[in-house]
GUVO-91532 format. One record per atom (N, C-alpha, C): residue number from 1; residue in one letter; chain; x, y, z negated. Coordinates in steps of 0.2 Angstrom, whole numbers, plus 5000, padded with zeros to 4 digits. Each point is the difference from the previous one (the first is absolute). Layout:
BEGIN
+-------+------+------+------+-------+------+
! fitor ! sedo ! rolo ! east ! north !   up !
+-------+------+------+------+-------+------+
!   NUM !    A !    A !    X !     Y !    Z !
...
+-------+------+------+------+-------+------+
END
This chain:
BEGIN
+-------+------+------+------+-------+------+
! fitor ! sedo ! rolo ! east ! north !   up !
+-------+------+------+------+-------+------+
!     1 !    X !    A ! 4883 !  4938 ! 4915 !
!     1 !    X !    A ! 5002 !  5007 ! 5000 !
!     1 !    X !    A ! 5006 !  5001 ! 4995 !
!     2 !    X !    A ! 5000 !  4997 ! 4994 !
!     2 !    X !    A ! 5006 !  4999 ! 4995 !
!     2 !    X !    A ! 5005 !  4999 ! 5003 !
!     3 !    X !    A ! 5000 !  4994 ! 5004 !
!     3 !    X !    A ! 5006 !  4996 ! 5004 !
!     3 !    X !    A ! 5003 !  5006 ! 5006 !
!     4 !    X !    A ! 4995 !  5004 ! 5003 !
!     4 !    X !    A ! 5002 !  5004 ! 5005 !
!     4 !    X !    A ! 5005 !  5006 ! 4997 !
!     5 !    X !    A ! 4998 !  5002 ! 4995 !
!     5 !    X !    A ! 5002 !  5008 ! 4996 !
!     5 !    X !    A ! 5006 !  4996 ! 4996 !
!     6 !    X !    A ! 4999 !  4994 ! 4997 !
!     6 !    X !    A ! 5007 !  5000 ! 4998 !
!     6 !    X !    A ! 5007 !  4998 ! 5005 !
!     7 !    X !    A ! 4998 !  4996 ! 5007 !
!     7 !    X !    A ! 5003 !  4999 ! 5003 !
!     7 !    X !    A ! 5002 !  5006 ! 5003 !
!     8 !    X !    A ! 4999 !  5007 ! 5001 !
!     8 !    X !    A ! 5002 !  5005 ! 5004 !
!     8 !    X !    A ! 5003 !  5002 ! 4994 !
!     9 !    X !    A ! 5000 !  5003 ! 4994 !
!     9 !    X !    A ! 5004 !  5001 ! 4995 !
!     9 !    X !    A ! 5007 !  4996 ! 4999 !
!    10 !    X !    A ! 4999 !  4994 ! 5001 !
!    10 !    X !    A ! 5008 !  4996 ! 5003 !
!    10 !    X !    A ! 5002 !  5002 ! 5004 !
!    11 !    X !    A ! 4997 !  5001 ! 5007 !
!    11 !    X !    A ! 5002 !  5000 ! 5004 !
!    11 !    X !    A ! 5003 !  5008 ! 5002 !
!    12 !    X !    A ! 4997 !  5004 ! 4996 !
!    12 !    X !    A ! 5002 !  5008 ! 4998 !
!    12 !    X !    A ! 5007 !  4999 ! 4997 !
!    13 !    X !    A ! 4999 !  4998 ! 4994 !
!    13 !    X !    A ! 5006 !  5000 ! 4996 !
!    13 !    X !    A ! 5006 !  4996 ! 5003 !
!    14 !    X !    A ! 5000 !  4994 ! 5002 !
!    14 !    X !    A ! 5003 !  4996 ! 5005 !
!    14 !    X !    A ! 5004 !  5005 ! 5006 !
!    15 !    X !    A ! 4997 !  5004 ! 5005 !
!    15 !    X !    A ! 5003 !  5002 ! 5005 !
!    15 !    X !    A ! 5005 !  5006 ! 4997 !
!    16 !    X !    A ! 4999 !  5004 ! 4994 !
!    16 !    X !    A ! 5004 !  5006 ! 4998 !
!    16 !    X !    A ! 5008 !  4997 ! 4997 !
!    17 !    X !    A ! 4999 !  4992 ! 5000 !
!    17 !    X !    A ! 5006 !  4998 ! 5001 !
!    17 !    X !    A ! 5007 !  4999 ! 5006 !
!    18 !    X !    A ! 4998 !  5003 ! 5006 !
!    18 !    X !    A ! 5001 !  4998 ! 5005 !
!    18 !    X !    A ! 5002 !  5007 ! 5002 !
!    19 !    X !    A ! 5006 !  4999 ! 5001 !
!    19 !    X !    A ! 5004 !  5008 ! 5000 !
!    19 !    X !    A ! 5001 !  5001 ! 5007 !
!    20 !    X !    A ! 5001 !  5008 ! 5003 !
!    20 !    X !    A ! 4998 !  5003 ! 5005 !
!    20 !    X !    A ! 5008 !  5006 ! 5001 !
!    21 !    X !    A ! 5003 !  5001 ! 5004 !
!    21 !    X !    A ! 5007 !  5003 ! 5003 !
!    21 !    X !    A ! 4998 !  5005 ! 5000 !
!    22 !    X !    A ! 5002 !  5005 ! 4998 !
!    22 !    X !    A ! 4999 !  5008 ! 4994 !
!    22 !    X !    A ! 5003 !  5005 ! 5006 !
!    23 !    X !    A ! 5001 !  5004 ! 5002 !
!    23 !    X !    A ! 5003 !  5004 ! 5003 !
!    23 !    X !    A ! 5003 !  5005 ! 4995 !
!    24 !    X !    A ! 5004 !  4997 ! 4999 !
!    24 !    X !    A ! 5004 !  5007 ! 4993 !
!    24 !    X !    A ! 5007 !  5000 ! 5002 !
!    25 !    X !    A ! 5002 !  5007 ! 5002 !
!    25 !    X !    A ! 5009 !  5000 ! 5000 !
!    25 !    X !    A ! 4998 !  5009 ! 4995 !
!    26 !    X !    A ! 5007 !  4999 ! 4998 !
!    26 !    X !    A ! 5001 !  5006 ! 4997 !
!    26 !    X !    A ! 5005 !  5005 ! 5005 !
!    27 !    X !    A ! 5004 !  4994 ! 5005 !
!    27 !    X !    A ! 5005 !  5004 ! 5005 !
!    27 !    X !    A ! 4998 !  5003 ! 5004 !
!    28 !    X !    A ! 5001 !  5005 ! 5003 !
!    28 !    X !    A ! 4999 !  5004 ! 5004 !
!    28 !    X !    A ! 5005 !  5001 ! 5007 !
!    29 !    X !    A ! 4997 !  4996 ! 5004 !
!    29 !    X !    A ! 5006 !  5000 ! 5007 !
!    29 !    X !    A ! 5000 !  5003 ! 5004 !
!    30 !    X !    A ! 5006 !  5001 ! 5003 !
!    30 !    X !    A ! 5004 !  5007 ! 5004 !
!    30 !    X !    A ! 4994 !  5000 ! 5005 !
!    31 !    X !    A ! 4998 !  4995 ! 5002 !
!    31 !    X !    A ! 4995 !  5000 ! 5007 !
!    31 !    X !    A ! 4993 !  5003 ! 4998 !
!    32 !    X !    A ! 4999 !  5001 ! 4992 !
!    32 !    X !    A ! 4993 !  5003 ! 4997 !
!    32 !    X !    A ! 4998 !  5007 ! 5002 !
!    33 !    X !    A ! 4993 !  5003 ! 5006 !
!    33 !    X !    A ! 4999 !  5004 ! 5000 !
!    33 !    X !    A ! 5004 !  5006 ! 4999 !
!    34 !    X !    A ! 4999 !  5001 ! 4991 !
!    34 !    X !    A ! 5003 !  5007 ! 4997 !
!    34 !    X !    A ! 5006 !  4998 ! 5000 !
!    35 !    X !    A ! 5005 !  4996 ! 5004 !
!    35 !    X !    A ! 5008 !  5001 ! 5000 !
!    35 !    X !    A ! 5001 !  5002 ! 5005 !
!    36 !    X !    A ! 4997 !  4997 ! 5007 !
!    36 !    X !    A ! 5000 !  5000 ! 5006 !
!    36 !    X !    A ! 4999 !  5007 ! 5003 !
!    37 !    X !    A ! 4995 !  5003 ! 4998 !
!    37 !    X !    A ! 4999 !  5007 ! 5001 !
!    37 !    X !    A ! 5001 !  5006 ! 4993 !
!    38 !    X !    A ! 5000 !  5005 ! 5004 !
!    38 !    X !    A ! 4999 !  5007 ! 4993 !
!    38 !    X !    A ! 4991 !  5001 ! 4999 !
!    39 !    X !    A ! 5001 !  4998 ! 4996 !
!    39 !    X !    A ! 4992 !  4998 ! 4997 !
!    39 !    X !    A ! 4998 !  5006 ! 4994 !
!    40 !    X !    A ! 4996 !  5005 ! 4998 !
!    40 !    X !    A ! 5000 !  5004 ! 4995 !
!    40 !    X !    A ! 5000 !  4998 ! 4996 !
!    41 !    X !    A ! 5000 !  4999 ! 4993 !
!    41 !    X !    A ! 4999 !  4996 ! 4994 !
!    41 !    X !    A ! 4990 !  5000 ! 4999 !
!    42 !    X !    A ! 4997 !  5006 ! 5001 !
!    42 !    X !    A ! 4994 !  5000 ! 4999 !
!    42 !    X !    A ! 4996 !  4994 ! 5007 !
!    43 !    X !    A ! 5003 !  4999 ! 5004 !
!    43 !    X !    A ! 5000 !  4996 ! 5005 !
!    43 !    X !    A ! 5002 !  4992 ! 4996 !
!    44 !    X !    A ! 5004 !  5000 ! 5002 !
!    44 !    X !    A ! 5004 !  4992 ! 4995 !
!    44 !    X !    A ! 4995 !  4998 ! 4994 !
!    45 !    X !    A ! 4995 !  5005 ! 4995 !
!    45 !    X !    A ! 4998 !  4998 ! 4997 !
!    45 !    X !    A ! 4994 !  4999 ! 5001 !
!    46 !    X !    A ! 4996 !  5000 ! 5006 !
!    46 !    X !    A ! 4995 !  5001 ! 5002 !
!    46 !    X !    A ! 4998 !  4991 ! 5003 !
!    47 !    X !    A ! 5006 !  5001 ! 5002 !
!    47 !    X !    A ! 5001 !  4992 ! 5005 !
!    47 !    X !    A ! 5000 !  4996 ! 4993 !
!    48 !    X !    A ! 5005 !  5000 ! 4997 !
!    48 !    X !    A ! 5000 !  4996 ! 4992 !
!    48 !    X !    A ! 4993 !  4998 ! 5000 !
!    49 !    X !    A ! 4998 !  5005 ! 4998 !
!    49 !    X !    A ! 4993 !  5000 ! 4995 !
!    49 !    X !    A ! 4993 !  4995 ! 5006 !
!    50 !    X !    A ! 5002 !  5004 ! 5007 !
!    50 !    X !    A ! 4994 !  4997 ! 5003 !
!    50 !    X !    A ! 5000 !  4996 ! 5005 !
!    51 !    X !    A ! 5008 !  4999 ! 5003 !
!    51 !    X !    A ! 4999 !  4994 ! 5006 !
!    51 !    X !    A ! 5008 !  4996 ! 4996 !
!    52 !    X !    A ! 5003 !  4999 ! 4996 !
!    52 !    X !    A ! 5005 !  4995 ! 4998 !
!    52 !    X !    A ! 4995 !  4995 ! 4998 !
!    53 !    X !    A ! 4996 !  5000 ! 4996 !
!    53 !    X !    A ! 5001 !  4993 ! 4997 !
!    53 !    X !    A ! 4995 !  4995 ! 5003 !
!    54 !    X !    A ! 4999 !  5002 ! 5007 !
!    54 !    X !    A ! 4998 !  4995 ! 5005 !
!    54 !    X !    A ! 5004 !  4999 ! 5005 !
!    55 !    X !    A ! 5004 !  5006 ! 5002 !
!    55 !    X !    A ! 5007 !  5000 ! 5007 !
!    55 !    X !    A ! 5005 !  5001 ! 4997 !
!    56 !    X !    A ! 5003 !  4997 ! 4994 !
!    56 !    X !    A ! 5008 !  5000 ! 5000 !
!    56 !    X !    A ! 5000 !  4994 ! 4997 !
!    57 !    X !    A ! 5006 !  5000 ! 4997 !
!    57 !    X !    A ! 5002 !  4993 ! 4995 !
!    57 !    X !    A ! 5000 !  5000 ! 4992 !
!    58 !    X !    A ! 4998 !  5009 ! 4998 !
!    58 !    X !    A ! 4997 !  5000 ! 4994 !
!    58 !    X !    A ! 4994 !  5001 ! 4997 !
!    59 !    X !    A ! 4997 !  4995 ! 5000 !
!    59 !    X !    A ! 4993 !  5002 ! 4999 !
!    59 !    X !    A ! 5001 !  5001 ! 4991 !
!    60 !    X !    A ! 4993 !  5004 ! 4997 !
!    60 !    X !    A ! 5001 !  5000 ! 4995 !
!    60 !    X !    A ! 4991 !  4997 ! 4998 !
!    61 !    X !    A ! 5003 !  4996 ! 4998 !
!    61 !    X !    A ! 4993 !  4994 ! 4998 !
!    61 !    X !    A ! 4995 !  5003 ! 4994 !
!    62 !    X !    A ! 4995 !  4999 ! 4998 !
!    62 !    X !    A ! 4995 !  5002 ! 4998 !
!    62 !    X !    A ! 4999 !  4994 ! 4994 !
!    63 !    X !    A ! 4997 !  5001 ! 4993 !
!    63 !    X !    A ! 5001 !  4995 ! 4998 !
!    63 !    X !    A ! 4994 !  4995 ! 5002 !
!    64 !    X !    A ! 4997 !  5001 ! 5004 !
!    64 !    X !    A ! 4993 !  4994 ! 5003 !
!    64 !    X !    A ! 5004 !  4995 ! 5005 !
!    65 !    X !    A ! 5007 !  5002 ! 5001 !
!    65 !    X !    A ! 5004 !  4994 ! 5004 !
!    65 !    X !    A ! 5000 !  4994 ! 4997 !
!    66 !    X !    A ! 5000 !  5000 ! 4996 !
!    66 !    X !    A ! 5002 !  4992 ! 4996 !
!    66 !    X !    A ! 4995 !  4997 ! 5000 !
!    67 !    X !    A ! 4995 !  5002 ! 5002 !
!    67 !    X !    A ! 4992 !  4995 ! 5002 !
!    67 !    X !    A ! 5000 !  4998 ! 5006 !
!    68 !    X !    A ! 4998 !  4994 ! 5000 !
!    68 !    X !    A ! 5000 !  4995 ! 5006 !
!    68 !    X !    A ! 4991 !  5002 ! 5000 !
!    69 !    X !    A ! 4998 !  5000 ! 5005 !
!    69 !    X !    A ! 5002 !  5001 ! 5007 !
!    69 !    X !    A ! 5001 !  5005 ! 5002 !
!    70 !    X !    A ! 5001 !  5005 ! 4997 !
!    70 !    X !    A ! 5004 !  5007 ! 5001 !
!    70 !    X !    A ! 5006 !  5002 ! 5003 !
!    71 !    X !    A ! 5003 !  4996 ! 4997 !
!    71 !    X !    A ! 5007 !  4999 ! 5001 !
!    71 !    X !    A ! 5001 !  5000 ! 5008 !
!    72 !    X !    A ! 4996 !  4994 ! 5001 !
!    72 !    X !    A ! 5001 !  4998 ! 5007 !
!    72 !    X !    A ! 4997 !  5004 ! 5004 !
!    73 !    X !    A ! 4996 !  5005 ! 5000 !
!    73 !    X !    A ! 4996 !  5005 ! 5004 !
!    73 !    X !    A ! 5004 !  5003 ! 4999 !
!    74 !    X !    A ! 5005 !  5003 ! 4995 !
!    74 !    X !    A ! 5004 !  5004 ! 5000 !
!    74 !    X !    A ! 5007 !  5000 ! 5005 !
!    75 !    X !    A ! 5002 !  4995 ! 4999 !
!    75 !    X !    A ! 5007 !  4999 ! 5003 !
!    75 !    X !    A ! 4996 !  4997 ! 5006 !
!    76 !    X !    A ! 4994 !  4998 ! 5005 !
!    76 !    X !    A ! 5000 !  5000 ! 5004 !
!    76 !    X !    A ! 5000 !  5007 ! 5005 !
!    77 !    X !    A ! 4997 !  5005 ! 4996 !
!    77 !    X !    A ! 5000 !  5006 ! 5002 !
!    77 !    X !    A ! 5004 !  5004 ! 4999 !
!    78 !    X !    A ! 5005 !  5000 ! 4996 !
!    78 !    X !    A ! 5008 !  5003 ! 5003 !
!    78 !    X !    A ! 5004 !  4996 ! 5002 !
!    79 !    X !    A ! 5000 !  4994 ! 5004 !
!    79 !    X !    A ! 5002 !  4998 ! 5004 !
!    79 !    X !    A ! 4998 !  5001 ! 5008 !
!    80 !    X !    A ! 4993 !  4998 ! 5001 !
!    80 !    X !    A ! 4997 !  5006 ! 5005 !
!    80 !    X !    A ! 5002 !  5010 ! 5001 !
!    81 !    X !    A ! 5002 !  5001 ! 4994 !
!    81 !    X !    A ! 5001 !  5008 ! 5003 !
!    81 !    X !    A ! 5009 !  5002 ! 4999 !
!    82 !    X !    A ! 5004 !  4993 ! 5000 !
!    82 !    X !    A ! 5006 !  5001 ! 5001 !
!    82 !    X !    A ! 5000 !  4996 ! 5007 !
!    83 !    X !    A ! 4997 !  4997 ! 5000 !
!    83 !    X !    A ! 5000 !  4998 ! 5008 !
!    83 !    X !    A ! 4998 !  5004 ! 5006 !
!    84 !    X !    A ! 4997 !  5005 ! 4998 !
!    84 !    X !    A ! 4999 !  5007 ! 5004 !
!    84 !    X !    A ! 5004 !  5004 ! 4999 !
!    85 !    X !    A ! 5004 !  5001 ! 4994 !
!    85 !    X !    A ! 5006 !  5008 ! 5000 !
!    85 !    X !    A ! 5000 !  4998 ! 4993 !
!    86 !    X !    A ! 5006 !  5000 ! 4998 !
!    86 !    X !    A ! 5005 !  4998 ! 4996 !
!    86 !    X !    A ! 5005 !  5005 ! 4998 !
!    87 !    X !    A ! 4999 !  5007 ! 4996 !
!    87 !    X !    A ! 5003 !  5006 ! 4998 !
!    87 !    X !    A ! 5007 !  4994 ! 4998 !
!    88 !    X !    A ! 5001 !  5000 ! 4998 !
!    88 !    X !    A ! 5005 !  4997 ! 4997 !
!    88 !    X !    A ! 5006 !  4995 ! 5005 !
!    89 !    X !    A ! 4999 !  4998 ! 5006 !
!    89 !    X !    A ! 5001 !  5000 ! 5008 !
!    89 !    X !    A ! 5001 !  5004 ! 5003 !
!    90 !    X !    A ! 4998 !  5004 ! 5000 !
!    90 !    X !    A ! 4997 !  5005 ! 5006 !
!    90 !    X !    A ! 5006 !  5004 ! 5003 !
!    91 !    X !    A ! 5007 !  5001 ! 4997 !
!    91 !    X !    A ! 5007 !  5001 ! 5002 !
!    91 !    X !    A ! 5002 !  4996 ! 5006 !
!    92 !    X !    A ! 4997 !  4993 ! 4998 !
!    92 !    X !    A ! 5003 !  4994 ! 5006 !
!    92 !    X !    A ! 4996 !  4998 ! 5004 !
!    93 !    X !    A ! 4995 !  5002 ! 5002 !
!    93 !    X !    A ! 4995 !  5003 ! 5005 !
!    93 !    X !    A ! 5004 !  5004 ! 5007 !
!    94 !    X !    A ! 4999 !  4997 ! 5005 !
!    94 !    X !    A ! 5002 !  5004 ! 5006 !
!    94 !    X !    A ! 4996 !  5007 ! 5002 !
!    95 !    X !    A ! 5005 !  5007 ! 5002 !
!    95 !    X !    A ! 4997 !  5005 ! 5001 !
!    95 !    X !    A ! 4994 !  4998 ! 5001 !
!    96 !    X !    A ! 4999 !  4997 ! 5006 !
!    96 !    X !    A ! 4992 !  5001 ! 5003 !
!    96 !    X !    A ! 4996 !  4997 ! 4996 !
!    97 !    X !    A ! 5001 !  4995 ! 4997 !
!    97 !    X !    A ! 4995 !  4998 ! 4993 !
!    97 !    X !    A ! 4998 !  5004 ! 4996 !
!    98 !    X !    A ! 5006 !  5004 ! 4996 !
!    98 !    X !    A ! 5001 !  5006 ! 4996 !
!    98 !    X !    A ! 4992 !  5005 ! 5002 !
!    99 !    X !    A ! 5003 !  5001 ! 5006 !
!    99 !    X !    A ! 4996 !  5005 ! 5001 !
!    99 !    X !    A ! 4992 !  4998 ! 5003 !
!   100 !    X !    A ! 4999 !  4994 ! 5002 !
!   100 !    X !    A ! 4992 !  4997 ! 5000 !
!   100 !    X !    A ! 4997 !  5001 ! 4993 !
!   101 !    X !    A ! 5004 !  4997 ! 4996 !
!   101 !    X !    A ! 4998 !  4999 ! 4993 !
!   101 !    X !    A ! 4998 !  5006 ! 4997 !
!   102 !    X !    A ! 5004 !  5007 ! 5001 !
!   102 !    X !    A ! 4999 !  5005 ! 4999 !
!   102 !    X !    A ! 4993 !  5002 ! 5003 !
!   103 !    X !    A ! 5000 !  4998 ! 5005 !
!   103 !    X !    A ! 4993 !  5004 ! 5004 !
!   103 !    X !    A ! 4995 !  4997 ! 4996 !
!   104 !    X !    A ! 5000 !  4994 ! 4999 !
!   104 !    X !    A ! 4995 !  4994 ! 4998 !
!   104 !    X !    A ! 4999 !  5005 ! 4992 !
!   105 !    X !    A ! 5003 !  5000 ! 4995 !
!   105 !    X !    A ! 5000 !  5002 ! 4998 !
!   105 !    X !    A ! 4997 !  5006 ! 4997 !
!   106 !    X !    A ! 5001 !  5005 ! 5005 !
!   106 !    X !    A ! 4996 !  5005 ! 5000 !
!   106 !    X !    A ! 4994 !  5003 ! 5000 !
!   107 !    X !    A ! 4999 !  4994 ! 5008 !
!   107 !    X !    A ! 4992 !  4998 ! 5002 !
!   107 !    X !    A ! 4996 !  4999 ! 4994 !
!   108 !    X !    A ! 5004 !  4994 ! 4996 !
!   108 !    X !    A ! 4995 !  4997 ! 4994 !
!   108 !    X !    A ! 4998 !  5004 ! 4993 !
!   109 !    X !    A ! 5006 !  5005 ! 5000 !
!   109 !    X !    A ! 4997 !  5007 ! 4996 !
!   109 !    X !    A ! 4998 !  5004 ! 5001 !
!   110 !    X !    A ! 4998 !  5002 ! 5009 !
!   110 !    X !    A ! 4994 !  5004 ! 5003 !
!   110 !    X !    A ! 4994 !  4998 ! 4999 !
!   111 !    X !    A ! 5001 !  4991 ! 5000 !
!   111 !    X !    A ! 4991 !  4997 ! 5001 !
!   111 !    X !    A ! 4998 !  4999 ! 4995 !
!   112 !    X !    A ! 5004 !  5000 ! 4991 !
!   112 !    X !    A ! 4999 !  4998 ! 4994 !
!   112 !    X !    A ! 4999 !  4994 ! 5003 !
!   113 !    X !    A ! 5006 !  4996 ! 4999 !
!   113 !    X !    A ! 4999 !  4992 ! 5001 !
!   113 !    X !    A ! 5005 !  4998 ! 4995 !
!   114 !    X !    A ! 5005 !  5007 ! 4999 !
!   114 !    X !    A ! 5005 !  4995 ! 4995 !
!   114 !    X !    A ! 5000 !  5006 ! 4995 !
!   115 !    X !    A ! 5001 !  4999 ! 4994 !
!   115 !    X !    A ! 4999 !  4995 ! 4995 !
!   115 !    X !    A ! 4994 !  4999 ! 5002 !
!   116 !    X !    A ! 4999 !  4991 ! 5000 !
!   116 !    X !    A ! 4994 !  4996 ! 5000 !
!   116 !    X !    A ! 4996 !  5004 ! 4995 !
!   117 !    X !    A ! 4994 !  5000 ! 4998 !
!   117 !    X !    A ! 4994 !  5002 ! 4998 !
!   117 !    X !    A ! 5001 !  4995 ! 4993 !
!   118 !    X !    A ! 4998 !  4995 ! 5002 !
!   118 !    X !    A ! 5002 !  4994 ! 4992 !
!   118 !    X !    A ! 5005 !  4999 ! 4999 !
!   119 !    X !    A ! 5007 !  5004 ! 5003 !
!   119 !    X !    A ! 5005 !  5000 ! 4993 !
!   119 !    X !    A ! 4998 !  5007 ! 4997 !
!   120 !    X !    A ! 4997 !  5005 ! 5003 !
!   120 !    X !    A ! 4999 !  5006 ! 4996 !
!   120 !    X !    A ! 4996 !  5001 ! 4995 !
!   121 !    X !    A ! 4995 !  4993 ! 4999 !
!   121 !    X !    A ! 4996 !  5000 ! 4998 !
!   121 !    X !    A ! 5004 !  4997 ! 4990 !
!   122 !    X !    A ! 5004 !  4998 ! 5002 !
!   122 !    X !    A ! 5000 !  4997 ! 4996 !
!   122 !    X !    A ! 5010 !  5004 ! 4996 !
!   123 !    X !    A ! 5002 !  5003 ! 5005 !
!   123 !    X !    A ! 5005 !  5004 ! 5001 !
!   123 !    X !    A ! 5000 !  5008 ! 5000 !
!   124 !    X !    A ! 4996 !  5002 ! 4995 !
!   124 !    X !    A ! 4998 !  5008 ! 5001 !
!   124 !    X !    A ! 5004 !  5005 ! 5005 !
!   125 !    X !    A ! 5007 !  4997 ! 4995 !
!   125 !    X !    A ! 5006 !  5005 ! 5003 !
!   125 !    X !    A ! 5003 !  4999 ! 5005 !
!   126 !    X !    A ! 4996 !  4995 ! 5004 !
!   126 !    X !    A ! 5003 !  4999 ! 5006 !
!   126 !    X !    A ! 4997 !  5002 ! 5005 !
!   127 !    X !    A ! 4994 !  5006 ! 5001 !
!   127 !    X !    A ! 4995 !  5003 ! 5002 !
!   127 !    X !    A ! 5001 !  5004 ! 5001 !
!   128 !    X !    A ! 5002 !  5004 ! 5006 !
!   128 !    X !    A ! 5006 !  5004 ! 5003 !
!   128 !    X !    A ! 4994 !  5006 ! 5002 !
!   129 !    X !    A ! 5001 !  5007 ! 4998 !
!   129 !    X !    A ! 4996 !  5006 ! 5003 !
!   129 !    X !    A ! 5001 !  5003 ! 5004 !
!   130 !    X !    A ! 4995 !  5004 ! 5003 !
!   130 !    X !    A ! 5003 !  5004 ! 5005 !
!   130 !    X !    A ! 5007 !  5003 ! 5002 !
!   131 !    X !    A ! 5001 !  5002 ! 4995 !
!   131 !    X !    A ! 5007 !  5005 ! 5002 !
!   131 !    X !    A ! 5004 !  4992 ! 4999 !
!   132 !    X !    A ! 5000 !  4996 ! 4996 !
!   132 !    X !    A ! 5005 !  4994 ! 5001 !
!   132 !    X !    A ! 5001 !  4998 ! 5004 !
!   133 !    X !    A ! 4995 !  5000 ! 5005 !
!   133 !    X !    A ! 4999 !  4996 ! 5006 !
!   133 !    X !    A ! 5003 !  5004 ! 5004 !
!   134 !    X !    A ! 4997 !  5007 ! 5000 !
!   134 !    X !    A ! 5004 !  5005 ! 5005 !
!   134 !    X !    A ! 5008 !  5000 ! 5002 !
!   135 !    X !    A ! 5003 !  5000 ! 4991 !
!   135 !    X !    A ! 5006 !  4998 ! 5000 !
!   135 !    X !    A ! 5005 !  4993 ! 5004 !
!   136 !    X !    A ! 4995 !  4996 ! 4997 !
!   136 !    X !    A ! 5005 !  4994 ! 5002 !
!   136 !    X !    A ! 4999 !  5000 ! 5008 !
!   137 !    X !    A ! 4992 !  5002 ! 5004 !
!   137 !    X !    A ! 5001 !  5000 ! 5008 !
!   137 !    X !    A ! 5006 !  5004 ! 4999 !
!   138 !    X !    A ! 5002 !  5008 ! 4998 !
!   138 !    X !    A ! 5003 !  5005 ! 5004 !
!   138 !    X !    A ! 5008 !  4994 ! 4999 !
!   139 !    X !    A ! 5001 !  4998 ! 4994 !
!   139 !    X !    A ! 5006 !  4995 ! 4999 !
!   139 !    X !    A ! 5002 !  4995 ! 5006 !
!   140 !    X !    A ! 4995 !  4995 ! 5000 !
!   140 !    X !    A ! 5000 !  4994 ! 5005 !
!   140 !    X !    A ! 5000 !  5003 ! 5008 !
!   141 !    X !    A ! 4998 !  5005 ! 5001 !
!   141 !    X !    A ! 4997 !  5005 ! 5006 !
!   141 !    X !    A ! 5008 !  5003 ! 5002 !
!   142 !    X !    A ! 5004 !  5003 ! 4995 !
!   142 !    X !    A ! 5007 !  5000 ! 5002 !
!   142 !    X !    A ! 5005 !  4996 ! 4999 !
!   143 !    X !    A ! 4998 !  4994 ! 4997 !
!   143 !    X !    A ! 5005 !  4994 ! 5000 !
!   143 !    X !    A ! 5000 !  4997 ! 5007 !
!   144 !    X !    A ! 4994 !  4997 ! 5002 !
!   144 !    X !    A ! 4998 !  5000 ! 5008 !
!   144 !    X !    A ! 5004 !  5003 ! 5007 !
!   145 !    X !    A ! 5000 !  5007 ! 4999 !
!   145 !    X !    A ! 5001 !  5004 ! 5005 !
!   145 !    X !    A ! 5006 !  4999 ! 4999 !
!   146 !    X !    A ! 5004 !  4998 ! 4996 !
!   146 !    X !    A ! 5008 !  5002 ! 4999 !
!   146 !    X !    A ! 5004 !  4995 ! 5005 !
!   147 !    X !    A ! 4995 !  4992 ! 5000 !
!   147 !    X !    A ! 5001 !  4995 ! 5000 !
!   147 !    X !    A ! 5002 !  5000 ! 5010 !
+-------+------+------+------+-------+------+
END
């Protein structure tokens, strides 16, 4: 049992050395959502807070990142949700795109499917209320129709 608990204690300490591709820009590009359109600021910062740091290219890391196997759960999971829509893209996105992504979008904050539940869990302010919600639909709702 000795040999088991100290072999997984290496084996803990051992992988935290095994580095993992961070998704950090501090840039903000011309293609980014809030450039590409007229965004309100209480909108812009709504999306900051509750759908960047899984769909853009700045996420803003937590300090339980630097834990393996965390890491990896992590960065595979905003990898996954910039694979779906990429605020930080979404300028260089074809209208029809634009405007799927918008719907998509929308639907997910009718169904409360976005913000996932276990990042709000752990993400207080990333827990969007009613009238938040109301807003960013009536937002995305006329960014769509414009399109």
């Amino acid at each position: 049992m000795k040999k088991i608990v100290l072999f997984l204690i290496i084996a803990f300490v051992g992988i935290q050395f095994i580095p993992t591709t961070r998704n950090e820009s501090t840039e903000i590009l011309e293609t980014d959502f809030t450039q590409s359109f007229e965004v309100p600021q209480d909108i812009q910062s709504l999306l900051k807070t509750s759908c960047y740091d899984c769909h853009s290219n700045n996420t803003s890391y937590p300090w339980y990142n630097k834990i393996q196997p965390v890491s990896w759960f992590l960065e595979n999971h905003i990898n996954e949700g910039k694979s779906e829509l990429n605020f930080s893209e979404f300028g260089s996105y074809s209208k029809r795109k634009q405007k799927s992504k918008l719907k998509a979008i929308i639907n997910q904050i009718k169904d409360d499917e976005m913000p996932l539940s276990s990042y709000e869990l752990i993400h207080q302010n990333a827990k969007l209320s009613k009238i938040q919600k109301e807003e960013l639909l009536n937002c995305m709702t006329k960014l769509r129709d414009s399109l």
